[in-house]
N, C-alpha and C positions, 0 to 999 in steps of 0.2 A: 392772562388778565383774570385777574381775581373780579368775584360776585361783589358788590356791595353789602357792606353791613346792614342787615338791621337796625333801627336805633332800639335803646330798652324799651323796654314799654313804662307809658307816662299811667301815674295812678294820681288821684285823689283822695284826700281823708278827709272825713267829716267826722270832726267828733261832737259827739249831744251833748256836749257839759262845755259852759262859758265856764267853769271855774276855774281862776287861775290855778293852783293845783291839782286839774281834771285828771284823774285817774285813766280817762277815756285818750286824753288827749297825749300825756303821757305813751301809754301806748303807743297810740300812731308814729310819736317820736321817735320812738325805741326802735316799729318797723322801719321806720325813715333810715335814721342810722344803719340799719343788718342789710335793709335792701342795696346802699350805697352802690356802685356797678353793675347789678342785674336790672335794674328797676328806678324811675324815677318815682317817689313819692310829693308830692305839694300838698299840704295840709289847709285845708282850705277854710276860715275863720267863719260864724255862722251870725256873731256877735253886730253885724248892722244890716239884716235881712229883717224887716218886719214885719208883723203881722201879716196872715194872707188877707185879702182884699180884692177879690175878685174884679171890682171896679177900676182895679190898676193892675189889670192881669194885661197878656199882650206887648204890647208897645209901650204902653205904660207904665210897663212894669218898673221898680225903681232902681238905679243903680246897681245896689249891691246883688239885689235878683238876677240883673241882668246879666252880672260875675259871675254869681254862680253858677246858672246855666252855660256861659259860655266854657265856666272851667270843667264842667262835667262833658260840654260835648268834646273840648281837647284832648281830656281824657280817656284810655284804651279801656281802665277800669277804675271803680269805684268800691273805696273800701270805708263801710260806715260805721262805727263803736258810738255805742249809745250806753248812757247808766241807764239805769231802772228805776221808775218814782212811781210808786204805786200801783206794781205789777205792769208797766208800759217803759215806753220809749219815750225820754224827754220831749216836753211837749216845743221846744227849740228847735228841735233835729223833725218831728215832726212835720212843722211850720216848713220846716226848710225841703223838706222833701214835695209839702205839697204845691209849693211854691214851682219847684224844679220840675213837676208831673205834668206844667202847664207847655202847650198846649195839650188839650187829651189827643193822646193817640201818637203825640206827634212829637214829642218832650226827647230834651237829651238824653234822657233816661230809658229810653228807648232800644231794647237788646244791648244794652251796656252792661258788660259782666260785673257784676255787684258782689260782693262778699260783705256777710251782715258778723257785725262781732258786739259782744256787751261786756262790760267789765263795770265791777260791782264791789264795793269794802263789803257786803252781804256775801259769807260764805256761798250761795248758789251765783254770785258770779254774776246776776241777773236774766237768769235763765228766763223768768218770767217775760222781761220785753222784746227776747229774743222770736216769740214767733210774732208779736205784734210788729215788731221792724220787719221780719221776710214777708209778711201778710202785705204789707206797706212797698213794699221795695218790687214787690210781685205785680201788683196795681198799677203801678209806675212803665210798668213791663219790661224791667230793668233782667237781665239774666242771672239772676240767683243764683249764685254758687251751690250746688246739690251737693252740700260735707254734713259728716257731724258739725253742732254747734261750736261756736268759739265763745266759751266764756271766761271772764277772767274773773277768779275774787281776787282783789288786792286791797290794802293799805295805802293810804298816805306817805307813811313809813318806806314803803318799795321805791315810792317817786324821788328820784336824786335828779335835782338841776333840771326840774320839768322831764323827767324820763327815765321811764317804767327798768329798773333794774334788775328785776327777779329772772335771771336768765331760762328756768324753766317756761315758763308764763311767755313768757313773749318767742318759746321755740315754740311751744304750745301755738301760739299766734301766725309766726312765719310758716307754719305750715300748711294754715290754710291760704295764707296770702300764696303760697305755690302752688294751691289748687288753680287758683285766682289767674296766676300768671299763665301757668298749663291750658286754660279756657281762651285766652286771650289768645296763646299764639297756635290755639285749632284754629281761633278767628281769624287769623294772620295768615294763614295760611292756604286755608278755603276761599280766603278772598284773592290770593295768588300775588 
């Protein structure tokens, strides 16, 4: 009698750019595709979470919050790429994390192995919002992936059919997403 399988592990993307040609979001697609059989990716849309509003925090909270929390705690891990606007982290992806931080203490986010990534058409890739997301993602008390950063500069031009082409760039990427995967299945593990 054989052991049962493992299932792969289920991940989440958030990308901080609505823009229909997101660089960010891109990305994720690209891991989407490479992860195909080791990994499930769900790219999880940010675009009808609204303002936070403490007054509809809870039970309250609406709808689409209520997704995303749930899709974060289905989630083994969480992989967030965020552009850069004014030396930060889009103030969307922001909203959305602190949305998902709710309850304190208590949140799906909560020793959820996180991997913070930025990509940027700015040659620095957006190094800048990169420690502003792990400052953010650390608060949350989400598990941080401990790597070098991941950033990407890319173009418009890279983006084909909504996804990130530059085969460097996104090896670049999948290799921290295998730090990502490697933390997961010590978690997997430990837990027996």
């Amino acid at each position: 009698m054989t052991a049962p399988t493992a299932l792969p592990p289920r991940l989440l993307g958030l990308s901080g750019s609505l823009r229909r040609i997101s660089i960010n979001t891109a990305l994720l697609r690209a891991l989407q595709a490479r992860l195909a059989g080791r990994a499930e990716l769900v790219i999880f849309p940010l675009d009808e979470i609204p303002p936070y509003n403490g007054d509809l925090d809870g039970e309250n909270a609406p709808a689409p919050v209520l997704a995303l929390k749930q899709a974060i705690a289905r989630a083994d891990g969480v992989i967030v790429s965020s552009p850069e606007y004014n030396y930060g982290m889009s103030g969307v992806l922001k909203n959305a994390l602190d949305w998902a931080s709710r309850p304190a203490m208590r949140s799906p986010l909560k020793g959820k192995p996180a991997l913070a990534m930025t990509a940027s058409p700015a040659f620095t890739g957006g190094v800048r919002a990169q420690h502003q997301l792990r400052e953010t993602l650390s608060a949350t008390l989400a598990r941080v992936i401990a790597r070098p950063q991941v950033v990407v500069s890319a173009t418009v031009e890279q983006v084909q059919d909504g996804v990130l082409v530059d085969e460097a760039k996104v090896d670049f990427a999948l290799a921290a997403v295998d730090d990502l995967l490697a933390e997961i299945a010590l978690l997997r593990k430990a837990a027996g």
